[in-house]
N, C-alpha and C positions, 0 to 999 in steps of 0.2 A: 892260366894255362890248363884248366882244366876240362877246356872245350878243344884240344887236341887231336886231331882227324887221327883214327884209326887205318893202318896199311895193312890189307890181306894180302898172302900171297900163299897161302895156297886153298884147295876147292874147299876142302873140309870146313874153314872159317869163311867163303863166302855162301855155302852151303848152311850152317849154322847161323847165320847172323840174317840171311834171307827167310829161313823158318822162324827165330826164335824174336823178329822185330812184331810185336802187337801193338795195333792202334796209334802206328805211326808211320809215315812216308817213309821208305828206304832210300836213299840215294846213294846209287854205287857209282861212284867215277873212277870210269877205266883208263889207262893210261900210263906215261911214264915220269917219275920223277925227275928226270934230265929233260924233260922236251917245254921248251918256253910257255907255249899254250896253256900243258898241262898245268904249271906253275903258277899264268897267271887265273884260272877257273879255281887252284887250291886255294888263293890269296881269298876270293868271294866267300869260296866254302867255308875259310877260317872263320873270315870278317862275320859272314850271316849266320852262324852256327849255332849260337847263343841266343840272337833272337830265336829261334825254331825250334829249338832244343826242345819244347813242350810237347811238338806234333812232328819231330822230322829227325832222323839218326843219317848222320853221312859217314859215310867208310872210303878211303883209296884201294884201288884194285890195280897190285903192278900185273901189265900183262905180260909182260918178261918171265912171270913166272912159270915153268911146265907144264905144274898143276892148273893154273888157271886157264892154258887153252882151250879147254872144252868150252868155256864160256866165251872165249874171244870169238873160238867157230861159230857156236850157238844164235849169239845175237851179233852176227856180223860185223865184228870189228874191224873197220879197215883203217879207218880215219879216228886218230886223235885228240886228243880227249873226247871219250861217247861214255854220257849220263844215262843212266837206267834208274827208273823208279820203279817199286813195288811198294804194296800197300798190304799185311796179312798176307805174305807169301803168296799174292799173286800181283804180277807183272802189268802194271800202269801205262799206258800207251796213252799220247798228246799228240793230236793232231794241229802240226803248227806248218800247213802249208806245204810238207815235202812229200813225195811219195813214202817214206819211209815214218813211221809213228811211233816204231819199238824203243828210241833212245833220243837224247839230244846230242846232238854230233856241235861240237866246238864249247868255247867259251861264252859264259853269260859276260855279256857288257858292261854291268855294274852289279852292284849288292842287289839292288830291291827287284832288278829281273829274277832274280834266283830265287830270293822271298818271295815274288808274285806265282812264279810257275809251280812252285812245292805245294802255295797254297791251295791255289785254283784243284791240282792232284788231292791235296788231302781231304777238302769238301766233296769232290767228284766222288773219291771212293767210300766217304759217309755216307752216302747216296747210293752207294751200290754198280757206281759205274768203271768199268776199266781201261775206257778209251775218255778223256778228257780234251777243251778246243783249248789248245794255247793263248793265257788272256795277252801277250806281248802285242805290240802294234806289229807289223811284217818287216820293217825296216829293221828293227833289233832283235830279229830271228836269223842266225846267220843259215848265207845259203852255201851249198856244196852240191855239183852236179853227183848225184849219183850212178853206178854204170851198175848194170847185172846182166852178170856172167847165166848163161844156158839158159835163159829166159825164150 
């Protein structure tokens, strides 16, 4: 049990834990502890955790909480459960086919999708880069029509 997902709920601790993560992937999953989705993307989180543990730290982010609305406006939370990475406090963006790059919106399918996409992110950003191509095939990238508003 000592690979136990961390829950922030307020800015201050995802504020600190996004500065204070060096030479490792951040993975924030926003989201709620009551909603199924969410539940079952913590199940992978749990399961993969340990392998990664070397190059990758994951934290839960309820957004229920106050405090953490600035981040839900910020990076567009609309849809349930949405993955953010960072690498050195800056903001890792994967382009996996949708118009939107900033997060991954739903559940990985299995373990090794979530091992594969951290990875792919944490070589990209040894390299210097902050836009990485999603290695998944497109069939196990879930899709979701996106709508924006005042466009």
């Amino acid at each position: 049990m000592e690979y136990i997902l961390r829950t922030l709920t307020k800015k201050e601790e995802v504020d600190s834990i996004i500065r204070d993560t060096i030479d490792k992937v951040l993975v924030l999953r926003l989201g709620r502890s009551s909603d199924p989705l969410c539940l079952q993307l913590d199940d992978i989180l749990y399961k993969s955790v340990r392998e990664v543990s070397k190059f990758v730290t994951v934290a839960l982010v309820d957004i229920d909480s106050e405090d953490i609305r600035v981040y839900v406006k910020y990076f567009d939370i609309t849809l349930i459960p949405s993955t953010i990475f960072f690498f050195n406090a800056h903001h890792m963006k994967m382009d996996s086919g949708s118009a939107d790059h900033t997060k991954w919106v739903g559940a990985f399918q299995r373990k090794q999708d979530f091992i594969d996409v951290v990875e792919a992110i944490f070589r990209g950003a040894m390299k210097g880069k902050l836009i990485v191509t999603c290695p998944l095939p497109p069939e196990r990238i879930p899709k979701f029509q996106l709508l924006y508003k005042d466009v």
